[in-house]
N, C-alpha and C positions, 0 to 999 in steps of 0.2 A: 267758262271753267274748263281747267284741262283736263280730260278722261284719263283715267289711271293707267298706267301702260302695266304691260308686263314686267317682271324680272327675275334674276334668280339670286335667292339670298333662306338663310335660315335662320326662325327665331323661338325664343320662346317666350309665351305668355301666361302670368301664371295669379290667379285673384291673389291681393293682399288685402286682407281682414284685420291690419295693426288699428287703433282706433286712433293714435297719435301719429303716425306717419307723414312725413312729409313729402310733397309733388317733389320730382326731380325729375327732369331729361336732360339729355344729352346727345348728341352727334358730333362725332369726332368725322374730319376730310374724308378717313379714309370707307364710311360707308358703314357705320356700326351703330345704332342707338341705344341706347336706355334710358327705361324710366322707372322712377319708384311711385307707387302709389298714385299713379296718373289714372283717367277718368278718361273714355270715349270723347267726353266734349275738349278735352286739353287736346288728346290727338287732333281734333278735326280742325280746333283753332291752329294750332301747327300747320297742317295738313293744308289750310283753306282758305289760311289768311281772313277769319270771320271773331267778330265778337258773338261772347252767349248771345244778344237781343237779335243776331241775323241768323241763328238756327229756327228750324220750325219743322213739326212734324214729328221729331225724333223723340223714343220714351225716357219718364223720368232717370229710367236705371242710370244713362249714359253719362248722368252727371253725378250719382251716388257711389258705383259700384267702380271699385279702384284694381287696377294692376299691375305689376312688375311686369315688364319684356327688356327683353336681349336680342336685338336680332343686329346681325350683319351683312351686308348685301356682299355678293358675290360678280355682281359687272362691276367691268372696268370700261373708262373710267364710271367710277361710284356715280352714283344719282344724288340729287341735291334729297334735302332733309324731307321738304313738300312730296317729291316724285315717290323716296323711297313710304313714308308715311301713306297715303294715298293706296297704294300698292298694296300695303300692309292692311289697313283697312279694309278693302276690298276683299280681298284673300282670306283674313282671318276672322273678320267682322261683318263680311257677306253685305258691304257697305254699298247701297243704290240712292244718289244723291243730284241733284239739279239745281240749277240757277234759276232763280226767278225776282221780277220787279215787283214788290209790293205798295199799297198805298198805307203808313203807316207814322204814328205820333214819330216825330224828331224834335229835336231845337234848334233855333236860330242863335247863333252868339251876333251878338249885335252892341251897341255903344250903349249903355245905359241911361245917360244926360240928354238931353235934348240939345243943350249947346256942344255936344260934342267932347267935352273936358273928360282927358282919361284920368284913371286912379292912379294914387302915387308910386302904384308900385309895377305899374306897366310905362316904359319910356323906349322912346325912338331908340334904335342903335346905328352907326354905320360903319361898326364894322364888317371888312372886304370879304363874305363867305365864297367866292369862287377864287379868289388869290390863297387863301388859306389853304382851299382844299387842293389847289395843285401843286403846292409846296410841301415838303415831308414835314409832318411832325409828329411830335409825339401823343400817343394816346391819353386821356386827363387820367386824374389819378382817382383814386378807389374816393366816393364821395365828391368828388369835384366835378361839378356842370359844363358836359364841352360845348364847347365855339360849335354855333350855329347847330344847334339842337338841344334836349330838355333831359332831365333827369326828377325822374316822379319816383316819388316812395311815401310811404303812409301818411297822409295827410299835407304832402307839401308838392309843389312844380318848382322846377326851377330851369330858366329858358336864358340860352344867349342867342339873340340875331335869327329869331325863327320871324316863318310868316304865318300870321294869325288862322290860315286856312291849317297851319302843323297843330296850332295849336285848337282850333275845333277838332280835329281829328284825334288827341291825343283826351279830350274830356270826353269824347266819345264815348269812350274805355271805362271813365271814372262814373261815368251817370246813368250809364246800361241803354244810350240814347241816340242815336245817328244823330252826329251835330254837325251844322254848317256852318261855313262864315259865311254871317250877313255883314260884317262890321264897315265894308267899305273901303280899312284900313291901308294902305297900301306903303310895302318896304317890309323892313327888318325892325323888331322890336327887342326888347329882354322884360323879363317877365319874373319874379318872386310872388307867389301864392301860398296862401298856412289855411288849412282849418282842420275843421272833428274829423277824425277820419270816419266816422258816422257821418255820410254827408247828407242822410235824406231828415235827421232831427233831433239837433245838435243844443245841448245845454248851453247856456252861457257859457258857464264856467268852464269847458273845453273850449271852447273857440265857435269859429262862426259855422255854418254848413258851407258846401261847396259853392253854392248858388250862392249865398250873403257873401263870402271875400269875394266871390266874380266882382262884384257889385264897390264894395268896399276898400277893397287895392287894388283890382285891376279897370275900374269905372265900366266891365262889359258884363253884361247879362243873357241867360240863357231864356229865352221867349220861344214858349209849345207852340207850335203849327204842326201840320199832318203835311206828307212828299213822299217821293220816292225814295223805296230801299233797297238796297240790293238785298237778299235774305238767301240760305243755302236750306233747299226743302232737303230735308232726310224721307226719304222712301220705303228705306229696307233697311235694319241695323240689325244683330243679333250677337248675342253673348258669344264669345270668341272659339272657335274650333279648340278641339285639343290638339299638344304643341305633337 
């Protein structure tokens, strides 16, 4: 983990108490963020490159208690979003944090059949993902799944030419669970997923849980074991200085 560096930049941060508010951030190239209604733990996933399940140690407030900031940094060239975040924490939030290996529940994604037979809605692909990506193109459109990676939103996946280790990484997210690939698979696949977006207990009549489609379209299944995690100990956090 990289140590916070210094910098110079001014910001302000200020609680918002709306009870409907929506999260929002933002970093624009030239060194500015905002957010609305953001949470300590949103900063630190920015900040840290961590899911909620790899914090530990830190109090409830940092995921209840929301605020607005404005800050803009002042080096040139600007720090990236992590550097300047990090910084920001540190300074404002009197943030003292470490890296640590824990021994802790994950999942295996792994082939669910014994004979091997995937679900219908997981198939081989071979399209060229390194010809594509050093060729120009265009970016997909608003709603459309690009070439050789996913697009998730409530209750659905949708994958071109990924490799099954992207996609344990990416359910990672959805199950609050360090997931690995076990599946063995090896190449490029494509991939269509649907269930509740309730995925831990899912009516019929919404669809299946996340775990039942693994099983059901994509013939893979998520099997508990306990391994190692990376996990980000929080040490020291505190309600933000005034601006």
């Amino acid at each position: 983990m990289a140590a916070a560096q210094s910098a110079s930049y001014v910001a302000s941060i200020k609680p918002n108490t709306a009870v409907d508010a929506l999260t929002r951030t933002d970093y624009s190239p030239g060194g500015r963020f905002t957010a609305t209604a953001v949470t300590v733990r949103d900063l630190l996933r920015l900040a840290y490159r961590v899911q909620p399940f790899q914090l530990t140690g830190a109090p409830g407030w940092i995921s209840t208690r929301r605020y607005d900031i404005a800050a803009k940094s002042d080096d040139r060239p600007a720090p990236s979003q992590q550097e300047f975040l990090r910084v920001l924490l540190k300074d404002r939030f009197h943030l003292e944090v470490r890296n640590q290996t824990r021994e802790m529940p994950v999942f295996a994604l792994v082939v669910a059949r014994p004979d091997g037979k995937l679900g219908p809605q997981l198939t081989k692909s071979r399209f060229d993902c390194a010809a594509w990506q050093a060729s120009p193109h265009a970016p997909p459109q608003p709603g459309q799944t690009p070439n050789c990676g996913m697009r998730v939103g409530p209750g659905s996946l949708s994958a071109k030419a990924i490799r099954m280790a992207q996609l344990a990484a990416t359910l990672a997210a959805l199950v609050s669970r360090s997931t690995l690939d076990k599946t063995g698979l090896a190449g490029l696949f494509d991939a269509e997923l649907k269930w509740a977006p309730d995925q831990v207990a899912a009516d019929a009549a919404d669809g299946p849980s996340i775990f039942a489609a693994l099983q059901q379209q994509l013939g893979l299944k998520l099997a508990a074991e306990r391994g190692p995690v990376e996990v980000l100990v929080v040490d020291r956090v505190e309600e933000p200085s005034g601006n």
